[in-house]
N, C-alpha and C positions, 0 to 999 in steps of 0.2 A: 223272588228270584234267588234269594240268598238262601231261602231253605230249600230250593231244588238244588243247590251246589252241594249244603252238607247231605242230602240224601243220596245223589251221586255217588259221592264219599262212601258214604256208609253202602251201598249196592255195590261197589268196586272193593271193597274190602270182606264183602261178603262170598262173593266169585272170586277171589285172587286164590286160595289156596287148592280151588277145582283144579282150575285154567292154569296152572303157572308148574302143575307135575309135567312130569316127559307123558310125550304121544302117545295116544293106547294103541295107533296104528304099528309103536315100533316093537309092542309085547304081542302081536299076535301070531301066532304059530306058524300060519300057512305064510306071513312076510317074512320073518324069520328064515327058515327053510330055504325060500328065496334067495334071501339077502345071501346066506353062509354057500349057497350055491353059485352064488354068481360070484362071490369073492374068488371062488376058488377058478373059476373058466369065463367068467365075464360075460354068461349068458343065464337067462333065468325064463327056464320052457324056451321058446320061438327066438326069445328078443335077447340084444346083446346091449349091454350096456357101455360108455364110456366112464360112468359115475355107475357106482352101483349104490347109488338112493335113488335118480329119476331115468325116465327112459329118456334119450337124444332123440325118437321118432315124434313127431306129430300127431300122434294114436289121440286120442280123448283120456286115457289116463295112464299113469304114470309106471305101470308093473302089472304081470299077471297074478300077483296078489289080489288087488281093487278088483280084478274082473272076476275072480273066483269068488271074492266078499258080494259082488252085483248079482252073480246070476244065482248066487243062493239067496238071495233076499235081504241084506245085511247092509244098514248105514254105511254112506265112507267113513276113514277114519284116515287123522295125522300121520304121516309119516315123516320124522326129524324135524317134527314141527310145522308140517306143512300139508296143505289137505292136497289131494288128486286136481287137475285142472285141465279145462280145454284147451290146446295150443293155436297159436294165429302164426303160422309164417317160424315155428321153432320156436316162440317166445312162448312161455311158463305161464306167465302172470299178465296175459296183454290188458286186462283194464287196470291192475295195479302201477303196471306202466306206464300205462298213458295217464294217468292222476297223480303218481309221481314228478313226470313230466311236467304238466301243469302246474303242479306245488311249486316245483320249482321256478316256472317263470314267475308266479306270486312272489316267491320270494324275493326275486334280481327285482321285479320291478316295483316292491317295498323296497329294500336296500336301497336301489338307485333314487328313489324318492325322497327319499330320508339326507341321502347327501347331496342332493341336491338344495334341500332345504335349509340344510345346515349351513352349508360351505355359499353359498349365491344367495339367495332366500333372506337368513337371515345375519344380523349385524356379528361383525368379526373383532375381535380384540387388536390391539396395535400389531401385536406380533401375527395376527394373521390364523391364532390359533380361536376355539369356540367356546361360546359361553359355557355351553351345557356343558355340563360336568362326566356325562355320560356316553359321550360322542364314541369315545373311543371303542365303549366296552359293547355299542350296538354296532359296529364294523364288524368286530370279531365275531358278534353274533350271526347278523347276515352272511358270512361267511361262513360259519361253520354250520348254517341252515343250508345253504346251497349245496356245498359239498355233502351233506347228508343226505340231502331228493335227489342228487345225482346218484348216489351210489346205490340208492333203495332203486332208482329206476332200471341200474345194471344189474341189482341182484336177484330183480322179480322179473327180470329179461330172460336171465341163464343163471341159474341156483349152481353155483360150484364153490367150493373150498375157500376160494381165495376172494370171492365177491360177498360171500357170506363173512368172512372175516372182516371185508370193508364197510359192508351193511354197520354191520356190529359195531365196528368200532366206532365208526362216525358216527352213529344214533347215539353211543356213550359218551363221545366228547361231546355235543351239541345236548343232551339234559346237563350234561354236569355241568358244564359253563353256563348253561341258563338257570340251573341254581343258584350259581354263585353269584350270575347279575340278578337274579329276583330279591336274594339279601341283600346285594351294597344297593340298589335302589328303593327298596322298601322301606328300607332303616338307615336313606339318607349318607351313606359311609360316602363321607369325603375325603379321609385323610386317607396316603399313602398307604402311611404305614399298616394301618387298621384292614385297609384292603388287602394286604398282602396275607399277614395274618388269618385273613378267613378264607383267602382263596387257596391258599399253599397245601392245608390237610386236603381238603377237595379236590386238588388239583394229583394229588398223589393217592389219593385214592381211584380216582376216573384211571389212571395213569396206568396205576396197579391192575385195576382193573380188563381193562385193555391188552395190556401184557400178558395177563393170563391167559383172555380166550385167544390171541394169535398164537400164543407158545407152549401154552400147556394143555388147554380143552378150551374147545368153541359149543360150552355149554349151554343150550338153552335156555331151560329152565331159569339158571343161576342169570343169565342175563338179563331175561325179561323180570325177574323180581329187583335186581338193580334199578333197572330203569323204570318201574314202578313204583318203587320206593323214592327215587328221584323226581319223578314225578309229581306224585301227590305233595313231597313236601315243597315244591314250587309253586302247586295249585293253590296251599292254604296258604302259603305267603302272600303271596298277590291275593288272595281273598282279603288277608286284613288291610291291605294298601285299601285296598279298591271298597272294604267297610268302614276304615278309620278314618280316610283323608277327608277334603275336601276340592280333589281335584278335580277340574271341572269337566273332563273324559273318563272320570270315572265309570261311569256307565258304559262305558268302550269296554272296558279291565274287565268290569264286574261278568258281561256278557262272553265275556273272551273263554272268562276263568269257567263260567258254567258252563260254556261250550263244550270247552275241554275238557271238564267233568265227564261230562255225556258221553263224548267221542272215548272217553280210556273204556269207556265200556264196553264198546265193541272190540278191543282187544283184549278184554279178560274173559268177558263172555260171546266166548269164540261161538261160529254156526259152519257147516259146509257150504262150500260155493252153489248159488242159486245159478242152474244153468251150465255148470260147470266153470263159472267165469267169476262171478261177484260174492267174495264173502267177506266177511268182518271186517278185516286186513283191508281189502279195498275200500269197504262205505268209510273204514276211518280213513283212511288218506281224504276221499272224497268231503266229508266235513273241514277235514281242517283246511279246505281252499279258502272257504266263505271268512274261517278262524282266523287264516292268515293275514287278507287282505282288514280285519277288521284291527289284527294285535300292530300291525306295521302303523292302523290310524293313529293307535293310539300312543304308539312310540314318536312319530311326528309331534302332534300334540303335546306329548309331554316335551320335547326339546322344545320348543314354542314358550311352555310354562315354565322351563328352566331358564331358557334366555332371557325373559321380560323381568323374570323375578331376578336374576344377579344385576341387568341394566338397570334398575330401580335401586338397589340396592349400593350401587358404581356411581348413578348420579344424586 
């Protein structure tokens, strides 16, 4: 199992500098043309835009660009990073929707599991507060997991400006913070100080980062190698947890960590929607439901192995 994770690895680093250029939908002549004509009168041939990247009707795709690419015989291609889709009812993206959606109740009802377990479950210090050392920093996580499926859900709902700047930014705070807790927990960081320390550059970097695409370009490209680079280096962290320890859900991690492998792969090595409805984007949401419910086991379990282990060490 562990040398499917580093193959993984090595196939997503192989595909990252394909997949990670701007859309060849947005160099193509006849879109182009389009685009600078619609800029100018907010209509392109028949249809009128309110966005002049997708069309506001219900049509099966997105511009009379795609249909003059179909009836000559010619692949779809991306446009601002995004392939052509069927719509359901005005919505863009309805099965990345609806898997969003579901991600996120995975999420609320890990989360809620989790404190549940912690706070009623298991044994509480005098003051009330919990053994695990880590209690706090999977709150934060939980939370900035949910605010993240939520916003993926609104922006593969109605692709505009301002949902795609919250996509973004939230997918950005929610790796960068899970970097920061795959270090302080890997490598054990108890102290204060030491925490702050290695969260502070990270956290001004995520920050900076952020800042940019809201204010300066909502670059894609530039984002998604962010968050692939964040990524990966989350993945081989928990690989060595989950190689060196001997925690006894290890096998939760190790399985999580190779999941996740697999699943960054259908976001680097992008496909067009099958159908007009199901591409990459969506099978990865779609994987990481099973991901989710298994990484939340293994975050119970570890406070479980946190608690026993300081109540042993207390008496």
């Amino acid at each position: 199992m562990a040398r499917s994770h580093w193959f993984a690895l090595l196939v997503a680093f192989s595909c990252l500098v394909r997949a990670l250029n701007a859309s060849d939908g947005d160099a193509d002549p006849v879109y182009r043309a389009c685009l600078e004509h619609c800029k100018k009168t907010g209509c392109a041939g028949e249809k009128c835009f309110q966005h002049c990247k997708f069309s506001s009707d219900g049509k099966p795709v997105d511009g009379p660009w795609e249909e003059e690419r179909t009836q000559a015989g010619h692949k779809p291609l991306k446009y601002h990073g995004k392939w052509p889709f069927q719509r359901v009812y005005g919505i863009q993206e309805p099965v990345s929707v609806a898997l969003s959606a579901l991600n996120l109740a995975i999420q609320f009802h890990g989360w809620v599991s989790f404190f549940i377990l912690i706070y009623y479950k298991l044994p509480l210090r005098p003051n009330k507060k919990t053994y695990y050392e880590y209690t706090g920093l999977w709150h934060i996580y939980g939370l900035l997991s949910m605010n993240a499926m939520f916003w993926s859900a609104v922006f593969h709902c109605r692709d505009v400006e301002l949902t795609g700047k919250l996509d973004y930014s939230s997918a950005v705070a929610l790796i960068g913070f899970s970097l920061i807790l795959a270090i302080l927990r890997a490598f054990h960081v108890r102290d204060e100080a030491a925490r702050v320390m290695i969260a502070a550059p990270l956290i001004a970097f995520v920050t900076t980062h952020i800042l940019y695409l809201n204010f300066y370009q909502l670059d894609y490209g530039l984002n998604m190698k962010v968050c692939m680079a964040m990524s990966i280096a989350q993945l081989l962290i928990w690989a060595f947890l989950a190689g060196l320890s001997y925690h006894p859900s290890r096998w939760k991690l190790l399985a999580t960590v190779v999941g996740g492998s697999l699943a960054m792969l259908l976001e680097i090595c992008d496909f067009p929607p099958y159908w007009g409805y199901v591409d990459a984007h969506a099978l990865w949401h779609a994987t990481t439901i099973p991901l989710t419910y298994l990484w939340w086991s293994f975050v119970k379990d570890d406070a479980e192995l946190g608690t026993t282990t300081l109540l042993k060490k207390v008496n």
